[in-house]
PADO-969987 format. One record per residue: residue number from 1; residue in one letter; x, y, z of N, C-alpha, C in turn. Coordinates in steps of 0.05 Angstrom, whole numbers. Each point is the difference from the previous one (the first is absolute). Layout:
! PADO-969987
  nr rest    n.x    n.y    n.z   ca.x   ca.y   ca.z    c.x    c.y    c.z
 NUM    a      X      Y      Z      X      Y      Z      X      Y      Z
...
//
This chain:
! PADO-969987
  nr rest    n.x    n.y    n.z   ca.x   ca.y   ca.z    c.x    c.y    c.z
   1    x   1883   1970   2235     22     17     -7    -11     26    -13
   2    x     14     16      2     -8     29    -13     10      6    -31
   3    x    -22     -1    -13      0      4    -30     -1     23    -11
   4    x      2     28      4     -6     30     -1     -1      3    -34
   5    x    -18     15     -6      0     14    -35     23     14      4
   6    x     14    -10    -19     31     19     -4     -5     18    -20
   7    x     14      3     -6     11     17    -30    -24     -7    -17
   8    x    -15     22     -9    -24     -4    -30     11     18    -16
   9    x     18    -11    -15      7      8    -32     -1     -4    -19
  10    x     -8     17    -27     -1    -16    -23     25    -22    -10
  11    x     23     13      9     22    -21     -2      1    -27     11
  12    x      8    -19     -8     -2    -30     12     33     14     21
  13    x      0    -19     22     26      2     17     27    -18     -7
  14    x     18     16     -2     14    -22     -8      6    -27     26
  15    x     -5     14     25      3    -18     30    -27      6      9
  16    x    -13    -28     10    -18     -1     16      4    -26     22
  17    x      7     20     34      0    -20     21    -25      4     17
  18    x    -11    -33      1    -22      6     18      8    -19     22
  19    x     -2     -1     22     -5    -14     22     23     -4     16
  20    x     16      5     -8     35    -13     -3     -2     -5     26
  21    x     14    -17      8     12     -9     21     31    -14      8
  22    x      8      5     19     30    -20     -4      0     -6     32
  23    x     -4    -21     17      7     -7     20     28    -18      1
  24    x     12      4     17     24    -14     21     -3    -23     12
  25    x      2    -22      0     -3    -13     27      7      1     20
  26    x     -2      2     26     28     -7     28    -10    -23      8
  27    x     19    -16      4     12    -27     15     14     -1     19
  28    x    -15    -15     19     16     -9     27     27     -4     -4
  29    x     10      0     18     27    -15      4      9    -25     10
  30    x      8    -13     -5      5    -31     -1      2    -20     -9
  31    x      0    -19      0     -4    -29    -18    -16     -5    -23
  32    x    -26      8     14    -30      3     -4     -1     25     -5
  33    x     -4      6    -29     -5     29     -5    -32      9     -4
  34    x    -13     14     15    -26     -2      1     -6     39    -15
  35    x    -26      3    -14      1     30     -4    -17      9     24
  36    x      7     20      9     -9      9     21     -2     36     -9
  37    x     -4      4    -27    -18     36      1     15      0    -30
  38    x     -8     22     -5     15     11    -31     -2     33      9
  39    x     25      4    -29      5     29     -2    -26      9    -28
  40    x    -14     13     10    -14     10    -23     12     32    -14
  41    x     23    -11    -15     14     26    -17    -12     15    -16
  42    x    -19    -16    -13    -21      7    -16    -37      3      0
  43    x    -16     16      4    -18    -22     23    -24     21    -31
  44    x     -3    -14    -24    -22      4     -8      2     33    -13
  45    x     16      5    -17     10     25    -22    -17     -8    -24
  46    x    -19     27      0     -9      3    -36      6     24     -7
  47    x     10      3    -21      2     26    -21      8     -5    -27
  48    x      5     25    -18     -4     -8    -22     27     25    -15
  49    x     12    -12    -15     16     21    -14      0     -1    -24
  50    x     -3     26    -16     -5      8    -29     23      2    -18
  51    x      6    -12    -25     16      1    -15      4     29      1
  52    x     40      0      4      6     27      1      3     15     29
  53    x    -14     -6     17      3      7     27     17    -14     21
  54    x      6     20     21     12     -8     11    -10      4     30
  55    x      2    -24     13    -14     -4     34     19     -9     15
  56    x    -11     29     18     23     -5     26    -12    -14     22
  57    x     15    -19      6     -8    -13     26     18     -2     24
  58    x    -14     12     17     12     19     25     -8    -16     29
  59    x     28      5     22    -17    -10     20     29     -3     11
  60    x      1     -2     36     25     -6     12     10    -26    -12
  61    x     32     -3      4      3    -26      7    -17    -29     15
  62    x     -2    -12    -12    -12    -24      7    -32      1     -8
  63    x     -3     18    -24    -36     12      5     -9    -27    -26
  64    x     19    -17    -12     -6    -14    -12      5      8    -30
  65    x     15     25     -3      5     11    -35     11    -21    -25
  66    x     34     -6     23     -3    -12    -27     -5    -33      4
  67    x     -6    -16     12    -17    -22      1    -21      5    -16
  68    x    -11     18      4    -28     -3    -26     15      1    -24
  69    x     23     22     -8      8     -8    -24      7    -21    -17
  70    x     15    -14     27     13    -24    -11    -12    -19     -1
  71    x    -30      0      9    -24    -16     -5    -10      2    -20
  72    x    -13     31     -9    -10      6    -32     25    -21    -22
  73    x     33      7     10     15     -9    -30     -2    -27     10
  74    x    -13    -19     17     -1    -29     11     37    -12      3
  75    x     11     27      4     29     -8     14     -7    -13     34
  76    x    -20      2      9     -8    -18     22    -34     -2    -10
  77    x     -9    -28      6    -19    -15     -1    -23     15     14
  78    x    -29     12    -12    -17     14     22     -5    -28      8
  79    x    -16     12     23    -20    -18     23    -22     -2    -12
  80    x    -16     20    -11    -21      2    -20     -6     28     -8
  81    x    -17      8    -19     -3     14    -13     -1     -2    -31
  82    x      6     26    -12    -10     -5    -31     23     26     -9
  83    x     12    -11    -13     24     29    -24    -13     -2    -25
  84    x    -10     25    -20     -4    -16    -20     14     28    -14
  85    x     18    -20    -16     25     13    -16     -8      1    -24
  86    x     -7     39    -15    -12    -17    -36     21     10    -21
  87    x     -3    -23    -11     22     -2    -26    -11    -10    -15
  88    x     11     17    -42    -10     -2    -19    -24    -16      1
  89    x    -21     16     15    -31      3     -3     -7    -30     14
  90    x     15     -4     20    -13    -26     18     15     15     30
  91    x    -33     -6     19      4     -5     17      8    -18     20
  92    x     30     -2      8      7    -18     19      1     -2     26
  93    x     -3    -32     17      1     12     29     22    -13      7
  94    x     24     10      8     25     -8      0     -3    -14     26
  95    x     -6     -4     11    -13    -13     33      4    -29    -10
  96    x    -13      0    -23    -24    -36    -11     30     -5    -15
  97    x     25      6    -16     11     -1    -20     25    -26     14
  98    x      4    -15    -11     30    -23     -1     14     16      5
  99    x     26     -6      9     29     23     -5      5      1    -29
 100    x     -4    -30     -8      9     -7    -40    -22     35     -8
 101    x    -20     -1     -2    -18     13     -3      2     39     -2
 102    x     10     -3     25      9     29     14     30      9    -19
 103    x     16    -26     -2     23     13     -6      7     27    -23
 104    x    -22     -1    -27     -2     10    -22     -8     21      6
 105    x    -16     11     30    -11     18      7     16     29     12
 106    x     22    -22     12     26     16     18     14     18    -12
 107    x     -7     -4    -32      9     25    -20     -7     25      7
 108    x    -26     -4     -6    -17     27      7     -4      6     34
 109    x      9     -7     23      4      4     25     26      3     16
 110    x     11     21     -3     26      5     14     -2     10     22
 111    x     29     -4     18     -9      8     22     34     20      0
 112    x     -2     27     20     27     10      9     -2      1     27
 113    x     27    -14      1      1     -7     40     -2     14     19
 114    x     -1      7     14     17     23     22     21      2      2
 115    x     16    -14     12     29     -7     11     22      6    -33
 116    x      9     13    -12     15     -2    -21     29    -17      4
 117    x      9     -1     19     22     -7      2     -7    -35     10
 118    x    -15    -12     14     -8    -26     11    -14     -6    -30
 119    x    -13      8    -22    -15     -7    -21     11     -5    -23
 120    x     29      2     -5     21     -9    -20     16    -11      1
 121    x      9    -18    -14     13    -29     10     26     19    -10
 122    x     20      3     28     28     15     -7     19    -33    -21
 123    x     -7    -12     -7     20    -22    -11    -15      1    -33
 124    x    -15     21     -9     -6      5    -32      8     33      1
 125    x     13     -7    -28     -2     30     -2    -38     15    -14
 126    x     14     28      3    -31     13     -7    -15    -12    -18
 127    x     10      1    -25    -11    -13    -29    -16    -25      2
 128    x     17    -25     20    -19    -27      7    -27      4     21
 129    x     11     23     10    -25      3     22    -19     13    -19
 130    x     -1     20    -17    -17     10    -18    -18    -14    -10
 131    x     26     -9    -19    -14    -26    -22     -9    -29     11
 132    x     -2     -3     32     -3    -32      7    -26     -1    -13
 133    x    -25     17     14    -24    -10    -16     -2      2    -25
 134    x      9     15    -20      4    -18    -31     11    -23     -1
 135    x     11     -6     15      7    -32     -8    -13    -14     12
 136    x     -4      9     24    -22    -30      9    -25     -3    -12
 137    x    -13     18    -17    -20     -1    -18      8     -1    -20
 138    x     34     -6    -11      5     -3    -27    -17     17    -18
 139    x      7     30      0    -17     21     -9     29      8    -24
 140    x     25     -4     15     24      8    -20     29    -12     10
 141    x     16      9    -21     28    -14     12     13     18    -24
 142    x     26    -11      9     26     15    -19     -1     25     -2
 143    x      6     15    -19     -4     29     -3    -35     11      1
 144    x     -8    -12     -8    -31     16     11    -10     -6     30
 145    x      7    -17     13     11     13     32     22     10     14
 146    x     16     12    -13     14     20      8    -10     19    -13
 147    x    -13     11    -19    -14     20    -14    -27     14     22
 148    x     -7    -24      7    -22     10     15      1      3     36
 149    x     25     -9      4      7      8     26     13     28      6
 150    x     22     -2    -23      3     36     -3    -22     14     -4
 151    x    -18      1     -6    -18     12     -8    -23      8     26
 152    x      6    -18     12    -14     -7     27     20     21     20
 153    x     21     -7      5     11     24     14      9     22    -12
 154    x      2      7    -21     -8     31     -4    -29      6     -2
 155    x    -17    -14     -4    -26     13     13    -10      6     30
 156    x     23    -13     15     -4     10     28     20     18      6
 157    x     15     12    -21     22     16     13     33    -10      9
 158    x      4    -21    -13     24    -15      5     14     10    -33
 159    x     18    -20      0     21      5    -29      2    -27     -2
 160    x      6      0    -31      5    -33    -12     24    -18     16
 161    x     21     11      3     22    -10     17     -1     -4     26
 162    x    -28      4      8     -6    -12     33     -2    -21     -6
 163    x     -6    -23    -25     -4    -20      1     25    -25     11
 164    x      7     11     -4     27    -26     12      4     10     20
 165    x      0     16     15     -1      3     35    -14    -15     25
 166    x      9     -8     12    -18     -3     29     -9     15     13
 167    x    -20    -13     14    -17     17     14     19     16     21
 168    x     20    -12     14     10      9     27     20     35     -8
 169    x     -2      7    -29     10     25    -13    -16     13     -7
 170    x    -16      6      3    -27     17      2    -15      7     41
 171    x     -6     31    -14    -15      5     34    -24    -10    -13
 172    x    -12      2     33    -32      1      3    -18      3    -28
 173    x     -3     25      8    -18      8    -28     -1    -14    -28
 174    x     26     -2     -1     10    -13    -28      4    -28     -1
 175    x    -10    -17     28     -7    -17     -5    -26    -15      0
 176    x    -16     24     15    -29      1     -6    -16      4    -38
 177    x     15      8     -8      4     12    -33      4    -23    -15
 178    x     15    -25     15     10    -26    -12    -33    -10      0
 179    x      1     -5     34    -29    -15     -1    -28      5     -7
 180    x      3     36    -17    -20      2     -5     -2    -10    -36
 181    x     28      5    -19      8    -21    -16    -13    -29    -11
 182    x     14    -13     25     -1    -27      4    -38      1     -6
 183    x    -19     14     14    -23     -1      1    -25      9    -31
 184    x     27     16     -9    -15     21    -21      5    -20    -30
 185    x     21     -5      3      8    -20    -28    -23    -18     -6
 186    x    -16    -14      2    -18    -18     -3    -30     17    -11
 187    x      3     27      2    -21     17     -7    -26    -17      9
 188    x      4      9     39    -18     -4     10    -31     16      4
 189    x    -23     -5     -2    -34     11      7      8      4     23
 190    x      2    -18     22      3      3     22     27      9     12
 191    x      3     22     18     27     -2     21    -10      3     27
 192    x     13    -20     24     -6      8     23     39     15     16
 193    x    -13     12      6     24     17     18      0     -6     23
 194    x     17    -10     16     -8    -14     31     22     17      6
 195    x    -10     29     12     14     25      9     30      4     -6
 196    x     -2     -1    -24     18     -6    -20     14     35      5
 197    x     -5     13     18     26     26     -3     -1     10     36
 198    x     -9    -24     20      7     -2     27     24      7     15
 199    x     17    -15    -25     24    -12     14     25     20    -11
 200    x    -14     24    -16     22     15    -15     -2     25     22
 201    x     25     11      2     -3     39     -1    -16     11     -7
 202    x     -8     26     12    -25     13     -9      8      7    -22
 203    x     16     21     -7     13      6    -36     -8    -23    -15
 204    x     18    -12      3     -3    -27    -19    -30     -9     -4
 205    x    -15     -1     27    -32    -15     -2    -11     21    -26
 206    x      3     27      4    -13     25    -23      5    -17    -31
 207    x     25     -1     -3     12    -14    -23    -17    -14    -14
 208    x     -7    -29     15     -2    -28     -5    -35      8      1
 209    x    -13     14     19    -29      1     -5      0     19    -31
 210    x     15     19     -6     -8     13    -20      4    -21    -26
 211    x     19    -15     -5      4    -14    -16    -22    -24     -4
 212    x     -8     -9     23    -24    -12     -2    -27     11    -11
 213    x      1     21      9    -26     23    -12      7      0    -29
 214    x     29      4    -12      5      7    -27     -8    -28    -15
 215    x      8    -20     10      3    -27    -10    -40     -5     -5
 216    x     -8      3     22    -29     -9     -1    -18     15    -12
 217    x      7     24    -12    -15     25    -24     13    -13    -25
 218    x     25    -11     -3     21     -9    -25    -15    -31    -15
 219    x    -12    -13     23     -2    -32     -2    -33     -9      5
 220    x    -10     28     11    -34    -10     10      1    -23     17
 221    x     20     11     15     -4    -25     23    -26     -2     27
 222    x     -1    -26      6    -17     10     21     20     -8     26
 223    x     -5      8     24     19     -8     12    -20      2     34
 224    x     13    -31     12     -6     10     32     24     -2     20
 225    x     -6     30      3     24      5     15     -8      8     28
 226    x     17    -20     13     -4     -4     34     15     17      8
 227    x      0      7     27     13     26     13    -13     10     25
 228    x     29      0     20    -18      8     26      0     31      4
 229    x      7     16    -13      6     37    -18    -22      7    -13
 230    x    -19     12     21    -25     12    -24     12     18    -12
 231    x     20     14      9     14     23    -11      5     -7    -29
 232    x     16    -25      4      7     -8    -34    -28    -13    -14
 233    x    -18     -8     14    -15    -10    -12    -16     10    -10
 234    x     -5     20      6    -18     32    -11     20     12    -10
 235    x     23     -2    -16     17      8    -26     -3    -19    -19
 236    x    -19    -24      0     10    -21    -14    -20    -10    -12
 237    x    -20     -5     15    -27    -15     -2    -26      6     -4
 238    x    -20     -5    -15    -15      8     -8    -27     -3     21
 239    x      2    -21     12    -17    -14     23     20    -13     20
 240    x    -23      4     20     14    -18     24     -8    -18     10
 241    x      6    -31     16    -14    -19     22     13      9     14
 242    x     -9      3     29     13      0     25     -8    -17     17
 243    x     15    -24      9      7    -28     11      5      2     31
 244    x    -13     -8      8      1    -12     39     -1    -19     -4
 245    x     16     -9     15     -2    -30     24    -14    -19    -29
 246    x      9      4    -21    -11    -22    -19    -23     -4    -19
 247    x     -8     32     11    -26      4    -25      6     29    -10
 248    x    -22      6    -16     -3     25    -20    -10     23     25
 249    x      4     18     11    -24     17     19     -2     30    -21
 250    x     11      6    -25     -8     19     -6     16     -3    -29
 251    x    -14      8    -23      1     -3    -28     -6     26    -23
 252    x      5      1     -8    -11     27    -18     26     14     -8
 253    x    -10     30    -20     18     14     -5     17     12     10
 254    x     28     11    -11     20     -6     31     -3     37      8
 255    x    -16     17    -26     -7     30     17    -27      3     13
 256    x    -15    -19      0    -17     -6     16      6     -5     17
 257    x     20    -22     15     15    -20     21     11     27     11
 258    x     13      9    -11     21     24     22    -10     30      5
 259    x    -36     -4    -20    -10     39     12    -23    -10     21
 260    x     -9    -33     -8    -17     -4     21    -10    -27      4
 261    x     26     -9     19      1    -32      6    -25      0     25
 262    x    -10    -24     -6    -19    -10     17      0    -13     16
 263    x     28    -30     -1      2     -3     21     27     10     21
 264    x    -11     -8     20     20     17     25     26    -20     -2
 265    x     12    -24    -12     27     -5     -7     11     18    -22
 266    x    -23     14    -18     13     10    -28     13     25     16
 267    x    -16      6     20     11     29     10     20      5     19
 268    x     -1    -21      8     25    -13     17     27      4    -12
 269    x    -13    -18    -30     42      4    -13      5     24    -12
 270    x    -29     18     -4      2     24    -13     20     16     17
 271    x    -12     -3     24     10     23     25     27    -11      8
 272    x      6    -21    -19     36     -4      6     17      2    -23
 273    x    -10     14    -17     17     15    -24     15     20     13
 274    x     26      0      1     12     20      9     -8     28    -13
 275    x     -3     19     18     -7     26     -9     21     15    -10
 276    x     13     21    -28     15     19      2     -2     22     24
 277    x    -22      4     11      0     20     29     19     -5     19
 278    x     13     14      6     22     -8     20     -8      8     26
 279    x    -22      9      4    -14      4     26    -18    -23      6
 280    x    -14    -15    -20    -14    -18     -1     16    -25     15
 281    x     -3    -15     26     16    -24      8    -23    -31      5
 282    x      3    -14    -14    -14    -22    -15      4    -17     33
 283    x    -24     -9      7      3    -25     16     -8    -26    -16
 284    x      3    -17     17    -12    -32    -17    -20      5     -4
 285    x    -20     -7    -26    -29      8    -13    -19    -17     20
 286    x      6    -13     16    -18    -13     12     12    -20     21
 287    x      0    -13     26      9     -8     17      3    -33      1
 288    x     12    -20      4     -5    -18      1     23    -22    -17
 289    x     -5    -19     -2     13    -17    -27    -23     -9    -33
 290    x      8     -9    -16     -8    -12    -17    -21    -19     13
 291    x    -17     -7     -6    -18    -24      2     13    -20    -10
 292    x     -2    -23     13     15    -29     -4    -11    -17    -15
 293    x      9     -4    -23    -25    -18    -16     -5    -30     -2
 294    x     12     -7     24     -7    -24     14    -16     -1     20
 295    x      1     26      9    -25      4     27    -11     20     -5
 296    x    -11     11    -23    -19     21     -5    -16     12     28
 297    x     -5     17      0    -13     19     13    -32    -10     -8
 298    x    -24     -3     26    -31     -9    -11     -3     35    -18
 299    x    -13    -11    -19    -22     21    -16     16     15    -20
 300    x      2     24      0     29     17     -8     21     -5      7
 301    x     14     -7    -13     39     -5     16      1     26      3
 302    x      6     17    -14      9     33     10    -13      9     31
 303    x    -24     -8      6    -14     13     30     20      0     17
 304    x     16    -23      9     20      3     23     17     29     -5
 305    x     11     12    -23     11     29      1    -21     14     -8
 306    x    -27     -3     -2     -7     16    -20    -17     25     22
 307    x      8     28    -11     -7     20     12    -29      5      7
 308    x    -16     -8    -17    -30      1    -17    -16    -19     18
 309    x     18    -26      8    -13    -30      4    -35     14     18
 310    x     -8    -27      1    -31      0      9    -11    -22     14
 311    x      7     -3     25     -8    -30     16    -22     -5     -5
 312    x     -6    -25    -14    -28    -16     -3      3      0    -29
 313    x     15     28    -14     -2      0    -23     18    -10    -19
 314    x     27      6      7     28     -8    -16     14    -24     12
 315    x     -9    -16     27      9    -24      3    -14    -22      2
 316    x    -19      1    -15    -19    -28     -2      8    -19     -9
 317    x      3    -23     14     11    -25     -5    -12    -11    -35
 318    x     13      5    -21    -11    -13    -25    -15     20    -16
 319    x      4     18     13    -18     27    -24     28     27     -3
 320    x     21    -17    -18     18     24      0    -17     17    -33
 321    x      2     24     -1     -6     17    -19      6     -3    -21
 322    x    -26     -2    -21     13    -10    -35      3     25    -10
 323    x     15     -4    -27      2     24    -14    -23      6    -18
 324    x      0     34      9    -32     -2    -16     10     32    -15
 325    x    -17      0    -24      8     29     -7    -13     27      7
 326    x     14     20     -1     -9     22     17      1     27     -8
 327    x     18     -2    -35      5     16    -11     -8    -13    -33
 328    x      0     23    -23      1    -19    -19     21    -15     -7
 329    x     20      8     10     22    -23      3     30      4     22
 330    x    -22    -20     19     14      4     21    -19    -15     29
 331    x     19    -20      1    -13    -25     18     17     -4     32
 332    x    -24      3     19     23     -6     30    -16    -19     10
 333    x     12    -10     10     -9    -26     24      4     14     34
 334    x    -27      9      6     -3     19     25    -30      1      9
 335    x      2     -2     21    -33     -3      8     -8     37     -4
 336    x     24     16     13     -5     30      9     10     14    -20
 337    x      5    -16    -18      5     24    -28    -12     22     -7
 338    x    -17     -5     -4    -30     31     -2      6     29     22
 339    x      7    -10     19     -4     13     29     32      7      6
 340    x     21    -11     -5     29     18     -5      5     11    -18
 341    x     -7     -4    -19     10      9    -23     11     28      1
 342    x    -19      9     11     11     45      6      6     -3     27
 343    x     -2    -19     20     18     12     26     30      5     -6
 344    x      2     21     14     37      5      0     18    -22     15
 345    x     13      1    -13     17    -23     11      4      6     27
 346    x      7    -29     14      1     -8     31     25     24      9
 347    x     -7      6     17     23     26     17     33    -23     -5
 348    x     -2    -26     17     20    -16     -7     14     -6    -21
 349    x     -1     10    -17      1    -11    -34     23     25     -7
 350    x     -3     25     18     23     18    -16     -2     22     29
 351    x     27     15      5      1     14     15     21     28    -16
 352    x     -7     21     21     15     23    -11     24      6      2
 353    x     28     -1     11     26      2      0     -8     25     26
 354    x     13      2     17      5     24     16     13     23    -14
 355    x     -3     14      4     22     16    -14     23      4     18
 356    x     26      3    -16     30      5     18      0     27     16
//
């Protein structure tokens, strides 16, 4: 497996994932259920995030984002690997931990959904949804959880009297504001955002990222926030992973990542940021589908679209590309990294508008 020198800082990290993995099984059909292949969602993620920061992890649909997340919070079981979560001056590996074990942990690890409206149980009002995790950690009750639930949504921009409301009386936004609440009350180290402002209006997304920015300068939060929007993710994040077909192919700082990505997927989603140019007309960044992460692609998964590819070189059966560093901080997994780096992007990648 690929072990890469991450992050060398004087700071200890508050997250350290090495190896991660999360496979699928598939099973026949029939009587006799036999495994016949797996989905590798996850295929072997290391990186490291610093108390206080925040890492964006980027990549199409299906690139494995938030499965790794929900592997780091062991809301699904890895396949193998190592999380090591540190708290009051011990290093833990939440991988090795009981659930009994983990549970005391879930304090300090919150997660905000995507979906705002599928992520609140419409049969509580706001206040129980707030305050559930104080109670299930029996942290408060009576008036000092209602004290601290108000307090919880006017720190996200709500009012005390949202508390006896349901969710189904609130828009979007403002119910993303609930679940970011629900997440913040426990005065979490960790927050993961599983493209927690996807599903809103663009207005509204401005909102909810700025409040997150305000919240995470207010609280020293560290946060990993997933997102398939480098656009937002370069408003937001301090670093980036960028995720294929189930691994890391490019890591580092996120103005490093967007003045000079290395690999040819980073430039791919670059060149599908919509442009303000209105002469500028965007084709697909690159041709093809996603790589299937039940039938990976030999060597590089990206070679089948990849502009750059190199027969002999990018599909070798068992030699796909580790991440290696290439900047002082700033890691791609690319055999031809060195050697694109300054070519201009592929003619395919962007065309000029005719003029009327």
């Amino acid at each position: 497996m690929n072990t890469p020198e991450l992050e060398k800082n004087e700071t200890t990290p508050l997250l350290s994932v090495r190896n991660l993995c999360k496979f699928f099984p598939i099973h026949s059909q029939g009587l006799i259920r036999r495994k016949i292949g797996e989905v590798r969602a996850v295929n072997d993620v290391s990186f490291d995030v610093q108390p206080g920061e925040t890492l964006g992890i980027v990549g199409e649909s299906g690139s494995g984002k938030t499965t790794a997340a929900r592997a780091i919070l062991r809301a699904v079981t890895p396949t193998s690997g190592d999380v090591f979560f540190h708290h009051q001056g011990q290093e833990l590996n939440l991988t090795e931990l009981s659930a009994k074990a983990l549970k005391p942990l879930r304090q300090n690890m919150q997660m905000i959904f995507q979906d705002p409206f599928s992520s609140l149980n419409p049969r509580m009002t706001v206040g129980d949804i707030v305050g559930e995790p104080l109670v299930i950690h029996q942290l408060a009750s009576g008036s000092g959880l209602r004290d601290r639930v108000v307090e919880a949504l006017v720190r996200v921009g709500l009012k005390p009297e949202h508390r006896t409301r349901y969710p189904h009386a609130f828009s979007g936004g403002q119910r993303q504001r609930i679940g970011i609440a629900r997440a913040l009350i426990m005065n979490p180290s960790l927050i993961v955002a599983d493209e927690a402002v996807s599903a809103l209006d663009v207005s509204v997304q401005a909102q909810v990222i700025n409040l997150l920015e305000d919240l995470q300068e207010e609280l020293n939060l560290t946060c990993l926030f997933i997102a398939h929007d480098l656009s937002v993710v370069k408003h937001i994040c301090d670093r980036a992973a960028v995720m294929y077909c189930g691994r890391v192919v490019e890591l580092g700082d996120i103005d490093n990542i967007y003045s000079k990505p290395y690999h040819p997927y980073t430039r791919a989603l670059l060149a599908a940021v919509p442009s303000p140019d209105p002469d500028i007309r965007l084709k697909p960044a690159v041709a093809g589908e996603t790589a299937d992460p039940a039938n990976p692609p030999a060597g590089c998964s990206f070679h089948p679209r990849c502009p750059f590819a190199k027969k002999g070189l990018c599909d070798v059966p068992g030699k796909p590309p580790l991440l290696r560093q290439l900047e002082p901080d700033q890691w791609a997994a690319c055999f031809r990294a060195e050697e694109i780096v300054d070519v201009e992007s592929p003619p395919e990648m962007h065309e000029t508008a005719e003029p009327a």
